[in-house]
ChimeraX commands (.cxc) that place a marker at each C-alpha (Angstrom):
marker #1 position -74.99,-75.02,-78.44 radius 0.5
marker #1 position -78.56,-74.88,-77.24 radius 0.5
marker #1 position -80.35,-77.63,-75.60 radius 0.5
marker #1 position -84.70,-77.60,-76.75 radius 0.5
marker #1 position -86.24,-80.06,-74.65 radius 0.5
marker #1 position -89.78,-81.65,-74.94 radius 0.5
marker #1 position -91.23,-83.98,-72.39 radius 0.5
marker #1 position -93.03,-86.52,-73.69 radius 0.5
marker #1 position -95.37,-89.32,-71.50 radius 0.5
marker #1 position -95.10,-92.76,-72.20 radius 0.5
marker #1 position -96.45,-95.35,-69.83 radius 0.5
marker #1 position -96.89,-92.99,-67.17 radius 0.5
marker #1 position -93.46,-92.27,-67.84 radius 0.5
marker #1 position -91.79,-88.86,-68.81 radius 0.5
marker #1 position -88.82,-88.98,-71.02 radius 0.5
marker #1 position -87.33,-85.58,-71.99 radius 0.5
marker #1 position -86.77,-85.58,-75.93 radius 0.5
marker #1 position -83.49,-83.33,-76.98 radius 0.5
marker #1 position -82.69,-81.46,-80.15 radius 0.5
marker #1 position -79.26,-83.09,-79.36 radius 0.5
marker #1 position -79.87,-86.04,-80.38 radius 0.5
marker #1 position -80.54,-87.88,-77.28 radius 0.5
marker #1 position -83.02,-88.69,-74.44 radius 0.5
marker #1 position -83.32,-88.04,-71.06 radius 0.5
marker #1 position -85.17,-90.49,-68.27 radius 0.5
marker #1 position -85.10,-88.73,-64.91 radius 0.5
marker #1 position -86.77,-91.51,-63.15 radius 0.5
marker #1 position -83.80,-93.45,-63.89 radius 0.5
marker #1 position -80.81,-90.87,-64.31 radius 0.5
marker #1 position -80.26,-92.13,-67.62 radius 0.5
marker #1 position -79.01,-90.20,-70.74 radius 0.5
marker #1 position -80.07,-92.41,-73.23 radius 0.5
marker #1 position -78.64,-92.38,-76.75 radius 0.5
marker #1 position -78.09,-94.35,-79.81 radius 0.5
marker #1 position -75.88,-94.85,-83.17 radius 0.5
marker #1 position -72.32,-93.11,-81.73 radius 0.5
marker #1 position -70.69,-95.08,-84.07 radius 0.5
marker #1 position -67.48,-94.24,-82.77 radius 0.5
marker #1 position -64.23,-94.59,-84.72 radius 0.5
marker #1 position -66.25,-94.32,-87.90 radius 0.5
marker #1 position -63.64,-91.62,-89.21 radius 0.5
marker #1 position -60.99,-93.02,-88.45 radius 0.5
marker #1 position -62.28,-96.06,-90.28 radius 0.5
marker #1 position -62.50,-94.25,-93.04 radius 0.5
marker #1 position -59.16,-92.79,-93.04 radius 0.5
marker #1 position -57.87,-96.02,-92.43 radius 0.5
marker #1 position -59.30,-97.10,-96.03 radius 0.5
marker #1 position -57.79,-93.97,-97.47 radius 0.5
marker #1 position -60.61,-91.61,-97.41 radius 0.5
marker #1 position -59.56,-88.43,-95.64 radius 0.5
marker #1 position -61.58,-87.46,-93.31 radius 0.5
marker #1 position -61.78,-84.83,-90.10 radius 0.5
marker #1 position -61.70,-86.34,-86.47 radius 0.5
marker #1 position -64.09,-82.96,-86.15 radius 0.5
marker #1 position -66.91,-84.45,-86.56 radius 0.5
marker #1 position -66.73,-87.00,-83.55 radius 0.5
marker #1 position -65.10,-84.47,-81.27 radius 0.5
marker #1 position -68.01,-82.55,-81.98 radius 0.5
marker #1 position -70.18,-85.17,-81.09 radius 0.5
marker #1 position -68.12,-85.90,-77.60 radius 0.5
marker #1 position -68.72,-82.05,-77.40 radius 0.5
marker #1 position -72.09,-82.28,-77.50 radius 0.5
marker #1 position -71.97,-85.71,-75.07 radius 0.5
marker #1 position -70.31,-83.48,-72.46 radius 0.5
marker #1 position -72.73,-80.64,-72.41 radius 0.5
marker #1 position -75.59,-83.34,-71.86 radius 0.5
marker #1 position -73.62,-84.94,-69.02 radius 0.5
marker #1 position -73.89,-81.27,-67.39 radius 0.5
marker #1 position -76.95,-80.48,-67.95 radius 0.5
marker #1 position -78.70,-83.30,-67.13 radius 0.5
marker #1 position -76.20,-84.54,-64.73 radius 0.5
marker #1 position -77.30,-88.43,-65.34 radius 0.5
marker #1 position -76.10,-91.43,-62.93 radius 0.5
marker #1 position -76.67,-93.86,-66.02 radius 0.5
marker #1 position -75.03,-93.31,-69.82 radius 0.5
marker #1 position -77.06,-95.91,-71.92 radius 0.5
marker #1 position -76.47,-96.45,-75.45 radius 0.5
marker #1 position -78.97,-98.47,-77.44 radius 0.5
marker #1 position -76.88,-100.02,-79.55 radius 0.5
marker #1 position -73.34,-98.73,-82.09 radius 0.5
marker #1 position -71.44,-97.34,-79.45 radius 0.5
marker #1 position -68.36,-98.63,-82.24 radius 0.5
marker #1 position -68.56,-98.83,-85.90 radius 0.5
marker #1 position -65.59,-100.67,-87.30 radius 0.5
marker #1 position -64.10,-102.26,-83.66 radius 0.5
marker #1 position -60.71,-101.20,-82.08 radius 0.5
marker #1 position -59.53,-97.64,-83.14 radius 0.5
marker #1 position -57.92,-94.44,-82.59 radius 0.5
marker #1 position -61.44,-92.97,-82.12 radius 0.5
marker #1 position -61.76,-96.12,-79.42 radius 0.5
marker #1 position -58.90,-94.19,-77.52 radius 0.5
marker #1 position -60.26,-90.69,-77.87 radius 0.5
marker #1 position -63.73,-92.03,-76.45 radius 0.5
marker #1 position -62.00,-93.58,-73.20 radius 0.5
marker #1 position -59.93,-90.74,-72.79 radius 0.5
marker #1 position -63.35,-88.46,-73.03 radius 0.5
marker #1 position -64.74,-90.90,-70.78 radius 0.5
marker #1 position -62.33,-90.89,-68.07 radius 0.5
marker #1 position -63.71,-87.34,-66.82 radius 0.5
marker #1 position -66.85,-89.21,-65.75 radius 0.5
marker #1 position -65.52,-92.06,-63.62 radius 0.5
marker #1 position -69.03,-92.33,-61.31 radius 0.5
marker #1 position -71.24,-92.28,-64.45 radius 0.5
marker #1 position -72.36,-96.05,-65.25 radius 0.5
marker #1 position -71.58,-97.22,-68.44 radius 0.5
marker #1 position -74.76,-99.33,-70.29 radius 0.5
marker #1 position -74.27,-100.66,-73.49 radius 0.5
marker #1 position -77.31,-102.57,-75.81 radius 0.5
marker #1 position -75.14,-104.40,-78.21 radius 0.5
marker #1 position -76.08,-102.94,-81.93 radius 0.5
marker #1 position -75.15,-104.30,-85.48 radius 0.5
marker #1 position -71.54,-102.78,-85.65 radius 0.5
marker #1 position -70.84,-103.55,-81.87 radius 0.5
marker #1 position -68.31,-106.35,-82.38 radius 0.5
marker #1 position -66.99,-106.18,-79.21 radius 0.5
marker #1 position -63.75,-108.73,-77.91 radius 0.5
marker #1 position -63.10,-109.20,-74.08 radius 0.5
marker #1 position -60.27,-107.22,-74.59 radius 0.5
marker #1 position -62.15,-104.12,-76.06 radius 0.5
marker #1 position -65.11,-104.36,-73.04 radius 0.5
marker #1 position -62.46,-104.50,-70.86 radius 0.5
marker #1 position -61.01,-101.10,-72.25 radius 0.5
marker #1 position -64.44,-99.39,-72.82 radius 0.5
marker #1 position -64.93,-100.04,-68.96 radius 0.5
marker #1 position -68.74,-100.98,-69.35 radius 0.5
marker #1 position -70.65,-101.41,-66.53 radius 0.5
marker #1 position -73.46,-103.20,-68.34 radius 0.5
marker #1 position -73.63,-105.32,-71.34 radius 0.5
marker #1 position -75.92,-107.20,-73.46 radius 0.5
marker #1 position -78.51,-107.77,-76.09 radius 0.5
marker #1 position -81.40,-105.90,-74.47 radius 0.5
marker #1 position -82.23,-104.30,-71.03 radius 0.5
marker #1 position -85.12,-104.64,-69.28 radius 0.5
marker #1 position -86.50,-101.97,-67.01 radius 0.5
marker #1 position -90.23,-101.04,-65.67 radius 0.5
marker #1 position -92.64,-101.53,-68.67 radius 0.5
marker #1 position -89.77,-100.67,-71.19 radius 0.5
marker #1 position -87.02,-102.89,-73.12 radius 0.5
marker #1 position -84.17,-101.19,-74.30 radius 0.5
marker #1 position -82.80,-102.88,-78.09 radius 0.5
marker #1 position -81.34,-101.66,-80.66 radius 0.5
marker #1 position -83.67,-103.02,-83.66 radius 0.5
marker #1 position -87.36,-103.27,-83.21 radius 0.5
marker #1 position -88.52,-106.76,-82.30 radius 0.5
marker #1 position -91.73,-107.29,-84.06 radius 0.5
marker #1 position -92.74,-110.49,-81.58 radius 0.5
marker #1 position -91.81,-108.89,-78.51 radius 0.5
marker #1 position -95.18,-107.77,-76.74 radius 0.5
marker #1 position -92.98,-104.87,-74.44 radius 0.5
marker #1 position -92.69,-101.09,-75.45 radius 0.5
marker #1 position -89.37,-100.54,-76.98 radius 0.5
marker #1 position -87.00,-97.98,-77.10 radius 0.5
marker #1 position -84.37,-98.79,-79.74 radius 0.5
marker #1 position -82.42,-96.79,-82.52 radius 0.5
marker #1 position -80.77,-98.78,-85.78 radius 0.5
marker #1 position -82.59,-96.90,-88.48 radius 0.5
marker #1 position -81.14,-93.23,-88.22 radius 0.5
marker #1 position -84.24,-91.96,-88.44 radius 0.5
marker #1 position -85.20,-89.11,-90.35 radius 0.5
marker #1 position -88.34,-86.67,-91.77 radius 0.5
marker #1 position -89.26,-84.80,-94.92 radius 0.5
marker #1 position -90.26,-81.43,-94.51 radius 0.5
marker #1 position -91.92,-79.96,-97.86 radius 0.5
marker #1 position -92.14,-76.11,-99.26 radius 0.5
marker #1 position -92.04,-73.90,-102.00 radius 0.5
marker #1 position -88.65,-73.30,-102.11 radius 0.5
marker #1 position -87.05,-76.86,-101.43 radius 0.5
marker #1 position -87.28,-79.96,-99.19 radius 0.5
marker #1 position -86.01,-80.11,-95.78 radius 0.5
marker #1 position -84.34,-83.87,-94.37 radius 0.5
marker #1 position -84.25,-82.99,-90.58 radius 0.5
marker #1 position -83.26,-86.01,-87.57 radius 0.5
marker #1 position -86.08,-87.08,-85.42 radius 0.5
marker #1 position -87.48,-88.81,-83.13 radius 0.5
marker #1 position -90.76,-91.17,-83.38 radius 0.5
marker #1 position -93.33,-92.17,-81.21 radius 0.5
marker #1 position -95.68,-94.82,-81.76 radius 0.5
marker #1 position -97.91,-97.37,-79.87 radius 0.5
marker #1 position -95.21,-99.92,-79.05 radius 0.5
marker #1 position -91.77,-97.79,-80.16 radius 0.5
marker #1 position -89.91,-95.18,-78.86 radius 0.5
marker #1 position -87.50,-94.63,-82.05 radius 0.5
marker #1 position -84.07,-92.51,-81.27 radius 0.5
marker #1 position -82.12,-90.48,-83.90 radius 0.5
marker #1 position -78.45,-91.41,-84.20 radius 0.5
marker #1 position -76.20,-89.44,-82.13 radius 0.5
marker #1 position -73.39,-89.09,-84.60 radius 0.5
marker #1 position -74.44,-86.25,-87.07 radius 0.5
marker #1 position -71.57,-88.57,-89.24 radius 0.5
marker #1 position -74.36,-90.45,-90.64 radius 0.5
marker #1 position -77.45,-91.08,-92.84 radius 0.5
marker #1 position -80.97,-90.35,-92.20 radius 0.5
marker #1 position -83.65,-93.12,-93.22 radius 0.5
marker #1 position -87.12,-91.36,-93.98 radius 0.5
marker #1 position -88.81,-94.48,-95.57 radius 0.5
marker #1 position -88.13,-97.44,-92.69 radius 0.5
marker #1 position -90.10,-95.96,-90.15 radius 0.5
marker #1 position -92.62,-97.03,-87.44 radius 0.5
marker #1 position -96.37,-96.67,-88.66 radius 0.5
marker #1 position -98.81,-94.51,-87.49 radius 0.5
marker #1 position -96.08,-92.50,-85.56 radius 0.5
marker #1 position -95.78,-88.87,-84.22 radius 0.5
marker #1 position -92.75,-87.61,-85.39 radius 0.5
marker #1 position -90.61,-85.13,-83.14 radius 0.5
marker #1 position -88.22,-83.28,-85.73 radius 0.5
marker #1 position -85.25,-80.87,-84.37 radius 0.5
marker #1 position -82.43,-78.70,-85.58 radius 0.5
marker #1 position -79.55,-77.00,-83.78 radius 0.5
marker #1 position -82.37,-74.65,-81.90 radius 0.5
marker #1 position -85.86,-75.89,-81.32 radius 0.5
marker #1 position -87.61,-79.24,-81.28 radius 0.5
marker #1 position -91.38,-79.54,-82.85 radius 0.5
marker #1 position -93.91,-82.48,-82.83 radius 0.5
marker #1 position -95.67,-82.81,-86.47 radius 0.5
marker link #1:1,2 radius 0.2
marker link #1:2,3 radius 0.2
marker link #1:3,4 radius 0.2
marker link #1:4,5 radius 0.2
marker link #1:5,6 radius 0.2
marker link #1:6,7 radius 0.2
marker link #1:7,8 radius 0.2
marker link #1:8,9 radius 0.2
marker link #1:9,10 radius 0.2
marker link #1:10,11 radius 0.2
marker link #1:11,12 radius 0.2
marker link #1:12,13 radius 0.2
marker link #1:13,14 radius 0.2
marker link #1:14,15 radius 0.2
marker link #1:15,16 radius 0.2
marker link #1:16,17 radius 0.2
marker link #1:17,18 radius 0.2
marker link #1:18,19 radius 0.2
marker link #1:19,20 radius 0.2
marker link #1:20,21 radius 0.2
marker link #1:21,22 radius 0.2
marker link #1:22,23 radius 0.2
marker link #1:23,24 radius 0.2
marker link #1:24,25 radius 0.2
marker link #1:25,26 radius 0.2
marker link #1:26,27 radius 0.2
marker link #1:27,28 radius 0.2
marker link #1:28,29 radius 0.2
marker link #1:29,30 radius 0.2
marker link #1:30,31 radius 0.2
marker link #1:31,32 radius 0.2
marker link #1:32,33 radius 0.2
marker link #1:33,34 radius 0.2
marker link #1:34,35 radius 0.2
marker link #1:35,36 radius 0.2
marker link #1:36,37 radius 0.2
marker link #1:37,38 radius 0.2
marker link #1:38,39 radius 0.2
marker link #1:39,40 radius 0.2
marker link #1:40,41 radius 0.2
marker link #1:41,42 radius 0.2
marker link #1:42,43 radius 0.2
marker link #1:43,44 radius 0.2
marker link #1:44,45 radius 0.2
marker link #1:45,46 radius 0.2
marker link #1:46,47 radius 0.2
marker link #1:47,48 radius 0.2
marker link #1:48,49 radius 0.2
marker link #1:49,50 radius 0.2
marker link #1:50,51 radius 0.2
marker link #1:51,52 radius 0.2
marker link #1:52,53 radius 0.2
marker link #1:53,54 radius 0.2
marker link #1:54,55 radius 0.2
marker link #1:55,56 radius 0.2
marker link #1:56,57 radius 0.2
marker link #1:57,58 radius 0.2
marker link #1:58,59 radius 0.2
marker link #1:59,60 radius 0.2
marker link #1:60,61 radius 0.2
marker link #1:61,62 radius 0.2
marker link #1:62,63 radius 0.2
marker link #1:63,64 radius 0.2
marker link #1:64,65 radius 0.2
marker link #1:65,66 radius 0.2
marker link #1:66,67 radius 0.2
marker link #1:67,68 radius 0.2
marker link #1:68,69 radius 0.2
marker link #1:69,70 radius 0.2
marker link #1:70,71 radius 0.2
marker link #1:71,72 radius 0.2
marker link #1:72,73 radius 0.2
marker link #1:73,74 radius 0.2
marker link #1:74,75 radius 0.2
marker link #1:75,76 radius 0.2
marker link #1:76,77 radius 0.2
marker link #1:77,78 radius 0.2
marker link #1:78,79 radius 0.2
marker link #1:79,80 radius 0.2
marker link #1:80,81 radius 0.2
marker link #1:81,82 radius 0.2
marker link #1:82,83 radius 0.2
marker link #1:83,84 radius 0.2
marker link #1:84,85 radius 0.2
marker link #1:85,86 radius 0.2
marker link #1:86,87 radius 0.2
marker link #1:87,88 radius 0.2
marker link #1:88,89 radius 0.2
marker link #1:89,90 radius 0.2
marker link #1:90,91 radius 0.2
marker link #1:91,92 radius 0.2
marker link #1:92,93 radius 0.2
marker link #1:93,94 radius 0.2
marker link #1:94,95 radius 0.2
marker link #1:95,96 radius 0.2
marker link #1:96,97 radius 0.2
marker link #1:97,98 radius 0.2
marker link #1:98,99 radius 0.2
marker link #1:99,100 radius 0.2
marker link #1:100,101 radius 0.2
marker link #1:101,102 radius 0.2
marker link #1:102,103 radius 0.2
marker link #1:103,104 radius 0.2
marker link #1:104,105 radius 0.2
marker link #1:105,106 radius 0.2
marker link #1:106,107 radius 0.2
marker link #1:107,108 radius 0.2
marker link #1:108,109 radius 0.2
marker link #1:109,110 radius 0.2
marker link #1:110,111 radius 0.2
marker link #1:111,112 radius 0.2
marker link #1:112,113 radius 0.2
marker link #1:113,114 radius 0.2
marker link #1:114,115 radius 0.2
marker link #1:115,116 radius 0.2
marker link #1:116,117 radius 0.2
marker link #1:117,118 radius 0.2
marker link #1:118,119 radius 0.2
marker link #1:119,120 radius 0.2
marker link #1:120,121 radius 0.2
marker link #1:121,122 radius 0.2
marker link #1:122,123 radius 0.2
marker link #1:123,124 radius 0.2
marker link #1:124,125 radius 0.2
marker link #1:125,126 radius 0.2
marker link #1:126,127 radius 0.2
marker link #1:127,128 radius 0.2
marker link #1:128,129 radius 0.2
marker link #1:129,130 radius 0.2
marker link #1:130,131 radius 0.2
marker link #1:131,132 radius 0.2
marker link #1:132,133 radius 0.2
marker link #1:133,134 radius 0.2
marker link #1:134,135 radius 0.2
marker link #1:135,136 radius 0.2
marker link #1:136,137 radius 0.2
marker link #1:137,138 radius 0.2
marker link #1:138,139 radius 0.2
marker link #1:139,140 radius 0.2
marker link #1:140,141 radius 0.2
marker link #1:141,142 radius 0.2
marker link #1:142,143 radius 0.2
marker link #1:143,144 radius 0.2
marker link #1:144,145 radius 0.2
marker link #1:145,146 radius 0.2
marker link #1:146,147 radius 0.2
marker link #1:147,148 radius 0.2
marker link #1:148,149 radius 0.2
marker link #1:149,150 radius 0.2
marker link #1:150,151 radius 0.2
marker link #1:151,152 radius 0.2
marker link #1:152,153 radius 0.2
marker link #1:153,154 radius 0.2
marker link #1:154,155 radius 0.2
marker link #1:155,156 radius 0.2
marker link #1:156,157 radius 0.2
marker link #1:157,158 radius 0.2
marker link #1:158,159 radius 0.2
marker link #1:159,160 radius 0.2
marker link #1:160,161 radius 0.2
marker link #1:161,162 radius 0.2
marker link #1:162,163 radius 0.2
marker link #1:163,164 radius 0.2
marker link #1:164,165 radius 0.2
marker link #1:165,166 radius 0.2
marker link #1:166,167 radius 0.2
marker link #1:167,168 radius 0.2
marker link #1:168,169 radius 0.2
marker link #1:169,170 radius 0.2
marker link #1:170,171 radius 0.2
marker link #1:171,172 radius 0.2
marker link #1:172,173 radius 0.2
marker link #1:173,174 radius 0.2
marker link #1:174,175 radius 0.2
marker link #1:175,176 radius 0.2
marker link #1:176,177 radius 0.2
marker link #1:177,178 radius 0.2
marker link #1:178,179 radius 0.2
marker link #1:179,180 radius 0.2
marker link #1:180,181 radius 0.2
marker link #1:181,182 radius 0.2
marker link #1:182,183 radius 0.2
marker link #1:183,184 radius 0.2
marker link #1:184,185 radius 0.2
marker link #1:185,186 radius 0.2
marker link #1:186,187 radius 0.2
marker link #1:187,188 radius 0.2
marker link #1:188,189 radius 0.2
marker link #1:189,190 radius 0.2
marker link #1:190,191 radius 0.2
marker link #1:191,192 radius 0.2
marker link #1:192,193 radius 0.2
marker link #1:193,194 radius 0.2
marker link #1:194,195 radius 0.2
marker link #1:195,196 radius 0.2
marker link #1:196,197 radius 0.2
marker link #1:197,198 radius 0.2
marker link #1:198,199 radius 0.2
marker link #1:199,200 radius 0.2
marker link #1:200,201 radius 0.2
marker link #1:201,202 radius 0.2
marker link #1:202,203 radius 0.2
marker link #1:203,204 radius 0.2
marker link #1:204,205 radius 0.2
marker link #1:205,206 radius 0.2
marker link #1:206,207 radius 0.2
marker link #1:207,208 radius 0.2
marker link #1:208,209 radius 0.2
marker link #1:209,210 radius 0.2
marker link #1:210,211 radius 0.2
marker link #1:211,212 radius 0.2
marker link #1:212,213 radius 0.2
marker link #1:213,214 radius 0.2
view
């Protein structure tokens, strides 16, 4: 696995963009992410549509190779950490989890984050609600068109159209614009929207090697 990076300056901020699918705030320690949507396999398996746990372990795979390159203090999701509530992939994740017992846990609850006081109390979160405020940033996970702060949120899994000759390329990005920092879902177990997207945006497309700005 190779890790591109691009730094980026928001607010007199720099944020280190990854071709892996997450984001890296050294001011804060924080490997930021979005989308996990953990336990969406075994959701699906559950409904009798046979499916590889390979896909998330890849994904925790990828989580721990971040965690060592970056070596972060703070692990903050923005939002579908779960996807279908209290599973085997629950499990797996606090087992994975349990190799990083000083890393703090952040979660900004998301659309499939139906989360009991049973269930925070196993996912051992250090931090949890709607939105997080820090600096000149919020942290949510859909983009709130009355809220006057810059956000950083994820939701729409977004995605980018590359056009040639030959045949048209859907790669994960990132995007940029005047109020929005957008994130690409983590999980490579989903969709990529390449319609719902922030306006006037730069776009910051990867794949498994290098990361470009178009």
């Amino acid at each position: 696995m190779k890790i591109a990076t691009k730094n980026i300056n928001i607010k007199n901020e720099v944020f280190t963009l990854t071709n892996q699918r997450a984001l890296f705030w050294k001011k804060e320690k924080a490997l930021i992410l979005s989308d996990l949507h953990i336990g969406k396999t075994a959701h699906f398996r559950k409904n009798g549509i046979a499916l590889s746990d390979q896909v998330f372990e890849n994904d925790l795979q990828r989580l721990s190779v971040l965690i060592e390159y970056f070596k972060p203090e703070k692990f903050l999701v923005v939002g579908d950490l779960l996807h279908a509530g209290d599973n085997s992939g629950v499990d797996k994740f606090c087992e994975w989890k349990n190799q990083f017992p000083n890393l703090e846990f952040h979660l900004i609850e998301g659309n499939h984050d139906r989360i009991s006081k049973k269930l925070e109390a196993k996912l051992c979160l250090n931090f949890r609600d709607e939105f997080l405020e820090i600096d000149e940033f919020i942290f949510v996970h859909d983009f709130q068109k009355k809220n006057e702060k810059f956000q950083i949120t994820g939701h729409i899994h977004p995605g980018f159209v590359i056009n040639s000759s030959v045949k048209n390329i859907k790669l994960p990005c990132f995007v940029v614009s005047e109020s929005q920092l957008l994130l690409p879902a983590f999980s490579e177990f989903t969709g990529l929207d390449t319609k719902n997207l922030p306006k006037k945006g730069r776009f910051y497309v990867f794949t498994d090697a290098e990361i470009y700005e178009i």
